[in-house]
Steps between C-alpha positions, in 0.01 A plus 500: 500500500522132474576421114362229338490239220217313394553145312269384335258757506228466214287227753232554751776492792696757321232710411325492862905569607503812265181598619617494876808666464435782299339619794731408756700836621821326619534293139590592103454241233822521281427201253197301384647221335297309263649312200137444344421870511831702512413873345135469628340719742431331816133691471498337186500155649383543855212786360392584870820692533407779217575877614691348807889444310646494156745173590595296244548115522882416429719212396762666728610387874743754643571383820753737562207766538253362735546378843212193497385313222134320474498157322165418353570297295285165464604169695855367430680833344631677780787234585614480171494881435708505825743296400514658169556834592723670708319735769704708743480381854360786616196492292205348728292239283158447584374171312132441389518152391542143701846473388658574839206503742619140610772397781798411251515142663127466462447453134133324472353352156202764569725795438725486263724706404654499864876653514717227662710772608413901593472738773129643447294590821152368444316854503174465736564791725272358787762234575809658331517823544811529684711263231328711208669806667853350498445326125593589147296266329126402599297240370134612474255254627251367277146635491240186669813415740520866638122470536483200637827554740354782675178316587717191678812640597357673833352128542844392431623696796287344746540093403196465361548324166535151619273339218471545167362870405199547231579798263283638251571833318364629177690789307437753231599471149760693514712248691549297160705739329410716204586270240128339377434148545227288503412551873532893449249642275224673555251248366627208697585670830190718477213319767698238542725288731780229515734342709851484339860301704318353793702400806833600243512835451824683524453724777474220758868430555502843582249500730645232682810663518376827694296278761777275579636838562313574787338170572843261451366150562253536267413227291149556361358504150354771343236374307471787258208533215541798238225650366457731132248801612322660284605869602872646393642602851541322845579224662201341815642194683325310813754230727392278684615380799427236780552647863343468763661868668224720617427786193550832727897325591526457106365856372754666788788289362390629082468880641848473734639352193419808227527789771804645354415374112451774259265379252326131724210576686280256682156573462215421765220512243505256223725603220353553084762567216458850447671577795830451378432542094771800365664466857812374588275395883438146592236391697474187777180395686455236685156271662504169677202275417576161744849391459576664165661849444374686242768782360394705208729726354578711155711727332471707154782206303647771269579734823556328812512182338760658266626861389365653807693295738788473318490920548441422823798291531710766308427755765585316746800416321614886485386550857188725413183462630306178412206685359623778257356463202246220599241749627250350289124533491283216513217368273207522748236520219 
């Protein structure tokens, strides 16, 4: 059994994390660490989980008895817990937040807190799955940028982002956090919709970073608009991008590109959210209208966009099978 600590537990990521592993058969939750709520039941806080385990949240972090530890903590924490405490080098880390997700010598304004110094693996399996194998400590990517990654990387691959690139994506409420704010509750985000960091979001460094990856001379923009939805889960992007390559060489190059991914599938039909809603799947299709490129992809955030791949990234990490515990079933109606 792979044992495991939870930091920062008491949040939607660390709920959705609980949720996930207690029915994984190769993992065991040791702690639940929580300052806010330490001698609550986990039910207690995350009520979905009722009849299904009598945890309790804990102000206790005994690496010494687990073998990988989850950070989900919010933006900014997980370096300086790191260099506050001492955690054996043989415990893997798998980090939640943007603190690492960066190239150390790439620190942008966008995305800050940046380590200028660490060894994390940035933890998309698609394009990493080989250095996530041979790592200790992964750096989950961040929710639109794993969306939006998987619907240009294959595009990527075949040098065709030579102009700037359109992106649109609307998530869920969920990807705010659980912590109410103004742009969280009901009343405001019910029938309604806004456009929040235009062109600056965080993710985009990120996104940058994985396409130069495969695509190394690029030098496009990505000309990204968040949206608020009005619904709690999922992410649904569209790229777009000027080409003038025939659409039957550009779907073979997307479905050569995901044949061996576990959880990316291109679609031929054209894709709707609740596809991918309490999945840990993403979803690419693509059309060509003229010149332009249209990609559309999504992803649930909280799963593959967060707790699910960073599962995903922990079995791959032990060298199990990708898709234990991540059999999920899909919101179809």
């Amino acid at each position: 059994m792979i044992r495991i600590g939870i930091l920062g537990a008491a949040g939607y990521t660390g709920g959705e994390l609980i949720r996930l592993l207690l029915n994984h058969p190769e993992a065991k939750i040791v702690f639940a660490n929580s300052e806010s709520n330490a001698g609550n039941l986990v039910a207690d806080v995350h009520e979905g989980l009722y009849g299904e385990t009598e945890l309790e949240f804990t102000t206790e972090t005994n690496f010494d008895e687990v073998d990988v530890v989850f950070f989900c903590f919010g933006h900014g924490k997980s370096e300086a817990f790191m260099s506050e405490h001492d955690i054996p080098e043989r415990v893997k880390v798998i980090d939640l937040a943007q603190d690492f997700r960066l190239q150390p010598e790439n620190n942008v304004h966008t995305q800050h807190p940046t380590s200028k110094s660490h060894d994390f693996v940035y933890g998309l399996p698609e394009i990493n799955e080989n250095k996530i194998a041979h790592t200790n400590h992964v750096a989950n990517p961040g929710c639109f940028a794993t969306c939006i990654q998987l619907g240009l990387l294959p595009a990527a691959k075949m040098q065709l982002i030579n102009d700037d690139v359109a992106v649109n994506a609307i998530t869920g409420s969920t990807g705010a956090g659980q912590k109410p704010g103004s742009t969280t509750h009901f009343s405001w985000r019910n029938n309604n919709i806004s456009i929040y960091k235009a062109f600056k979001h965080q993710h985009i460094p990120e996104i940058k970073e994985s396409l130069k990856q495969v695509q190394s001379y690029l030098d496009a923009s990505i000309d990204f608009i968040p949206y608020r939805g009005d619904f709690a889960r999922g992410i649904f992007a569209t790229e777009v991008i000027k080409t003038d390559v025939d659409i039957d060489t550009i779907v073979n190059g997307y479905k050569e590109f995901y044949k061996n991914a576990k959880f990316t599938h291109y679609v031929d039909k054209p894709l709707d959210l609740k596809q991918v809603v309490n999945t840990n799947k993403a979803l690419v299709h693509c059309e060509k209208i003229d010149n332009k490129l249209l990609v559309t992809s999504c992803i649930d955030n909280l799963l593959k966009g967060a707790v699910g791949q960073a599962v995903q990234n922990m079995n791959i990490m032990f060298g199990i099978d990708q898709t234990i515990g991540l059999k999920l079933k899909p919101s179809a109606f």
